[in-house]
C-alpha positions in Angstrom: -62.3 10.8 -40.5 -62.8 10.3 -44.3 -59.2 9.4 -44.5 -59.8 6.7 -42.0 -62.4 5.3 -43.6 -60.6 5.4 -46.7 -57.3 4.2 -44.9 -59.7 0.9 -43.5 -61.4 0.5 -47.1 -58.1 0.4 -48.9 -56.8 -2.1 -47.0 -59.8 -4.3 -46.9 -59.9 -4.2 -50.8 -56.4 -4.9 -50.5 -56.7 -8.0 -48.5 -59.4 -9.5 -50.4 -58.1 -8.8 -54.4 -54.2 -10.1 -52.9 -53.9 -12.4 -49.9 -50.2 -11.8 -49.8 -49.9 -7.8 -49.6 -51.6 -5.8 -47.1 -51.7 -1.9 -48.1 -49.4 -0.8 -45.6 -46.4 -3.7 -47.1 -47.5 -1.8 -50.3 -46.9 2.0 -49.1 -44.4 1.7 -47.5 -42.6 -0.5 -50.0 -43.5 2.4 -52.6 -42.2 5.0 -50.7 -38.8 3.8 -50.1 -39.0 2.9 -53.6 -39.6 7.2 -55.0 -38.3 8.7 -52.1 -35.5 10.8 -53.7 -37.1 10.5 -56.8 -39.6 13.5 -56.6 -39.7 17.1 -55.5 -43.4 16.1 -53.5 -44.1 12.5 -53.0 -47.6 14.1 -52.3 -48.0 15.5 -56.2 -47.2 13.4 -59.0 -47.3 15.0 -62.5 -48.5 13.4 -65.8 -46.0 11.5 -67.5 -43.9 10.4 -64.0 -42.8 7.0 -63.7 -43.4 5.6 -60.2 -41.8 2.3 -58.7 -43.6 -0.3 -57.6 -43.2 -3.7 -55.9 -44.1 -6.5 -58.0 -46.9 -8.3 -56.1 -46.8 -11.8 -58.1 -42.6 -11.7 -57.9 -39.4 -10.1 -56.4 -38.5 -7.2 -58.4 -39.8 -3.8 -58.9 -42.6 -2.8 -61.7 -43.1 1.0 -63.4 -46.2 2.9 -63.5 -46.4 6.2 -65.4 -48.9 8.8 -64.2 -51.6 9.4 -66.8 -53.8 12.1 -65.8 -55.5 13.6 -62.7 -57.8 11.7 -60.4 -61.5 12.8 -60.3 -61.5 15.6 -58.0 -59.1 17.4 -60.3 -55.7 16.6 -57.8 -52.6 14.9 -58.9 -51.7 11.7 -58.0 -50.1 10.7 -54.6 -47.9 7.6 -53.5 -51.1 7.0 -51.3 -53.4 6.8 -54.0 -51.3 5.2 -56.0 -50.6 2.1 -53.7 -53.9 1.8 -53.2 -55.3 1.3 -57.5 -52.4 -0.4 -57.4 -53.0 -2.9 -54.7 -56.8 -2.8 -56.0 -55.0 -3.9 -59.8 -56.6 -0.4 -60.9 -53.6 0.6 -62.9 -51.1 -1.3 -65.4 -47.7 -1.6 -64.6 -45.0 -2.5 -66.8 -41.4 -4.4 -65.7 -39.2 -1.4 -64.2 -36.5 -2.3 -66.2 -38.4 -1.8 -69.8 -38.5 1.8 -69.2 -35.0 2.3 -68.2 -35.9 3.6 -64.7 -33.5 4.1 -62.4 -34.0 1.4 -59.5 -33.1 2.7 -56.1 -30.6 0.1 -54.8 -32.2 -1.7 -51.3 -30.6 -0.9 -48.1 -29.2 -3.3 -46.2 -31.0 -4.1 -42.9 -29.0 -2.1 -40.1 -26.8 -4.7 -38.0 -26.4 -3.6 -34.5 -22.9 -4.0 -33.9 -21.2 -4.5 -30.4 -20.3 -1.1 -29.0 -16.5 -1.0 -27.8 -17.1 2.8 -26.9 -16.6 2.1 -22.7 -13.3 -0.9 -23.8 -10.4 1.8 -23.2 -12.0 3.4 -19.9 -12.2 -0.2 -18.7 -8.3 -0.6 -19.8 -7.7 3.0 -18.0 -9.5 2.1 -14.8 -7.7 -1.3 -15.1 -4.4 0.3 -15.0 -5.3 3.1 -12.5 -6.5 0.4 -10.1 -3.1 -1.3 -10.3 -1.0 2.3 -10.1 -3.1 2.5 -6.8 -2.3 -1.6 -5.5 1.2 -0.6 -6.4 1.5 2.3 -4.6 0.1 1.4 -1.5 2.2 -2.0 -1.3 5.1 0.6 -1.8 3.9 2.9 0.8 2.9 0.1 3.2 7.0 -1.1 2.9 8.9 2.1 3.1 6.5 2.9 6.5 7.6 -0.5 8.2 11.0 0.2 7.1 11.3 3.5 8.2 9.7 2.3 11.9 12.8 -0.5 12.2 14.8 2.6 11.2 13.7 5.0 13.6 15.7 5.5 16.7 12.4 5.8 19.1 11.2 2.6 18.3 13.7 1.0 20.9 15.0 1.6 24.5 16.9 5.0 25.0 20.4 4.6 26.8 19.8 8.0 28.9 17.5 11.4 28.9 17.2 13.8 26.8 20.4 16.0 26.9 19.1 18.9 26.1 16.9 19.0 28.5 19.9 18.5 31.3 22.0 21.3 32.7 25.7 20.5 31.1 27.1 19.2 34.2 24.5 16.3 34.3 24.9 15.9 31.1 28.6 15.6 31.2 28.2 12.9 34.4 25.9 10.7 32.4 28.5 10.2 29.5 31.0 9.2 31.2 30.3 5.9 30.5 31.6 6.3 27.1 35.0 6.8 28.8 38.0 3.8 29.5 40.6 3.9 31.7 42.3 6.8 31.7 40.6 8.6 29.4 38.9 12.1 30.0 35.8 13.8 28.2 37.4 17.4 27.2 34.3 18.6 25.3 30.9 18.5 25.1 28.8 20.8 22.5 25.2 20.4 21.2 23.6 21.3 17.9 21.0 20.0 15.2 22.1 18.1 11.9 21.3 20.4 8.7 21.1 18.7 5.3 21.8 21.0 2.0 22.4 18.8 -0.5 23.0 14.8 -1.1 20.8 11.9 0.7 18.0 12.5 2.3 18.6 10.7 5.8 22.2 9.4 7.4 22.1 5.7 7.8 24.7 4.8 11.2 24.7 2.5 13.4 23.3 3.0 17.3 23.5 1.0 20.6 20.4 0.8 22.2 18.8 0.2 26.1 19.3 -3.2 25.5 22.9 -3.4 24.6 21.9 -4.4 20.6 23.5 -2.3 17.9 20.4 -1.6 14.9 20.7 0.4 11.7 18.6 3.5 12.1 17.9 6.8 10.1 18.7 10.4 11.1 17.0 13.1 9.4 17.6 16.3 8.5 16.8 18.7 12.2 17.9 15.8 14.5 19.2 17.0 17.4 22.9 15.7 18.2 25.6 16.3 20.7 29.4 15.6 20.2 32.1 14.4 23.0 35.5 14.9 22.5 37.3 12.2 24.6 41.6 12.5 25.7 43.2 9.2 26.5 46.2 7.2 26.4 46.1 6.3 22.5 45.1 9.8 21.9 42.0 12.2 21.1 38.6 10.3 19.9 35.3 11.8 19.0 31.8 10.3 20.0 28.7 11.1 18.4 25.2 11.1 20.3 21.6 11.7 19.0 20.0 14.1 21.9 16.6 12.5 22.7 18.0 9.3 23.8 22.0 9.8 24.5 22.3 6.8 22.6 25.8 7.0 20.5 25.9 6.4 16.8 28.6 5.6 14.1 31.6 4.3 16.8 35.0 6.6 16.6 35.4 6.7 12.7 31.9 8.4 11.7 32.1 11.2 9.2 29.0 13.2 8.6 28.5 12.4 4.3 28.8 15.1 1.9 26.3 17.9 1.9 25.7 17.6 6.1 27.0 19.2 9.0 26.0 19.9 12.8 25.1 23.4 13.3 26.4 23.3 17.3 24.9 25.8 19.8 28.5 26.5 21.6 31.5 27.4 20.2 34.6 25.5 21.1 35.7 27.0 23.2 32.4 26.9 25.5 32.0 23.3 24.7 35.4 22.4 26.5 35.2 21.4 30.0 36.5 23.4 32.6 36.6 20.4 35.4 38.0 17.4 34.2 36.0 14.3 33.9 37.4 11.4 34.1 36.5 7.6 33.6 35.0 6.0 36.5 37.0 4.2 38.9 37.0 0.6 38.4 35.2 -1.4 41.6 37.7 -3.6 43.6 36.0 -6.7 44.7 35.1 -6.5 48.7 37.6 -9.6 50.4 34.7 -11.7 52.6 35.7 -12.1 56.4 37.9 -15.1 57.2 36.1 -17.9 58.3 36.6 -19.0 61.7 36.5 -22.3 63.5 35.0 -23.1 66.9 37.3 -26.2 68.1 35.0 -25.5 71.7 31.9 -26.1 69.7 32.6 -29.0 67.9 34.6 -30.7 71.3 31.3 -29.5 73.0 29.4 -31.5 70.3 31.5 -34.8 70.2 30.9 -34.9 74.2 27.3 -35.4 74.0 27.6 -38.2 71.5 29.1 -40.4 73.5 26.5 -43.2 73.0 27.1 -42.8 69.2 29.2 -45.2 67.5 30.8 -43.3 64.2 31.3 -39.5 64.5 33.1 -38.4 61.2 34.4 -34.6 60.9 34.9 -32.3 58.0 37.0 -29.0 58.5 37.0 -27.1 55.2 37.9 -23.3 54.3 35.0 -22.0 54.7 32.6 -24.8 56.5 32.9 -27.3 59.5 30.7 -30.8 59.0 30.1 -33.4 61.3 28.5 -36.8 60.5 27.4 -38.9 63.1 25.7 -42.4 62.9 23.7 -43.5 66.0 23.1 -47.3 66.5 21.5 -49.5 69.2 22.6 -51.7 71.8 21.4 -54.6 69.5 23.7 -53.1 67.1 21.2 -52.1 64.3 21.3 -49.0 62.3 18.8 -46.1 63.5 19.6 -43.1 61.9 22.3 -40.5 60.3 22.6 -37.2 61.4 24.6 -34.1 59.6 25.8 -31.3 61.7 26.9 -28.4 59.9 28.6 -24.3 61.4 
């Protein structure tokens, strides 16, 4: 409590002997000023030169201690700001005394904090990595549906889920006159090395030839055909007995089909042949009444024009009624 009090006195003293310092400027000027220039700010010794700031100018003034307050302690900064404020002590110009001036700091500018820049930059660039790769994904999955063979119409079942003789019957439409389908084996498509997928060309359901995709595990069959201009091989993707590749496919280089039958039990024991091509049915000959149309001529006796057409395959008659006064009635058409 003392201190208080002494605190409040100080600084009224202070504020009526200098209008332009208040103790607490004073202080805490003084104790930036001797802050690493004693052991303990709190005991000054005779004969120590203490900074202070000059009141009537800028610049810094010197006070050496002289002896020992009242009570018997040594001076502190506290006491000292406050004779000093109350012009108590005599100060001299700092520099007379060669004391060493503490140089001021400079007031702390807050500077603008780049310390979140480069995560911006990396989220910047993730977020693009991502837009990137999903526009990529999003175009390989639409062309890999346009490639996929079950996106369209099938030409047939599922082979292997037929018994080899239906299966057999529903290829013979890959057969032309005079040819015969010798062989028939299934199997899967095995990749080891080389592309990923085979890229051939398939006729679809509805007669339109598309570039599709077969991957590795496809299930396949292959028909050996016999014919006048010799021996031909067809390829067929299972699920859908759609052909692919036409005569001259050759699996690429690290493929092959890994067949369930040998040769042997893929060659038919009952040939097939190509279906016999349909003869056009000859329509009836057409026949003419002569009774009929005598028949018909008879009853238009009161008619004036009867004109008559005998074609191939129709009879017409045309006959213009008229009357008595010789005006025009009306036209009738017979046809048989």
């Amino acid at each position: 409590m003392i201190a208080n009090f002494l605190f409040g006195a100080a600084i009224v003293q202070a504020q009526v002997k200098n209008d332009d310092w208040t103790f607490s400027e004073v202080y805490q000027k003084t104790l930036e000023l001797n802050k690493d220039r004693f052991a303990d700010l709190n005991n000054i010794q005779i004969g120590d030169t203490v900074l202070l700031p000059a009141l009537s100018s800028p610049g810094v003034v010197a006070w050496i201690a002289d002896k020992p307050t009242n009570d018997g302690q040594h001076d502190c900064l506290w006491r000292i700001a406050e004779k000093y404020l109350a012009q108590e002590i005599e100060t001299v110009p700092a520099d007379t005394i060669h004391a060493v001036i503490p140089k001021p700091i400079p007031p702390t500018v807050e500077q603008p904090t780049s310390k979140g820049f480069p995560w911006l930059i990396v989220m910047v660039v993730l977020l693009s990595l991502l837009l990137i790769a999903a526009a990529a994904l999003g175009a390989y999955a639409s062309i890999k549906k346009r490639r996929d063979p079950d996106s369209y119409l099938p030409m047939g079942g599922n082979l292997d889920n037929m018994s080899r003789e239906n299966a057999i019957s529903g290829l013979r439409r890959f057969l032309h006159d005079g040819e015969t389908l010798v062989s028939l084996r299934r199997g899967r498509l095995v990749r080891y090395i080389g592309q990923a997928h085979i890229v051939a060309s398939m006729e679809f359901g509805d007669n339109q030839h598309r570039e599709i995709w077969l991957m590795p595990g496809e299930r396949v069959a292959t028909i050996i055909i016999d014919g006048p201009n010799g021996t031909r091989t067809q390829h067929l993707r299972s699920a859908c007995s759609n052909g692919f590749g036409g005569e001259s496919f050759i699996l690429p280089t690290g493929w092959e089909i890994q067949y369930d039958e040998s040769v042997a039990e893929g060659t038919n024991d009952v040939e097939i042949v190509a279906p016999a091509t349909p003869v056009p049915a000859t329509p009836p000959a057409f026949e003419v009444d002569y009774e009929a149309i005598a028949r018909f001529i008879k009853h238009a006796k009161y008619h004036d024009v009867i004109k008559v057409e005998i074609a191939p395959n129709k009879v017409a008659i045309e006959v213009h009624d008229y009357e008595k006064k010789g005006k025009k009635n009306k036209k009738n058409k017979g046809k048989k």
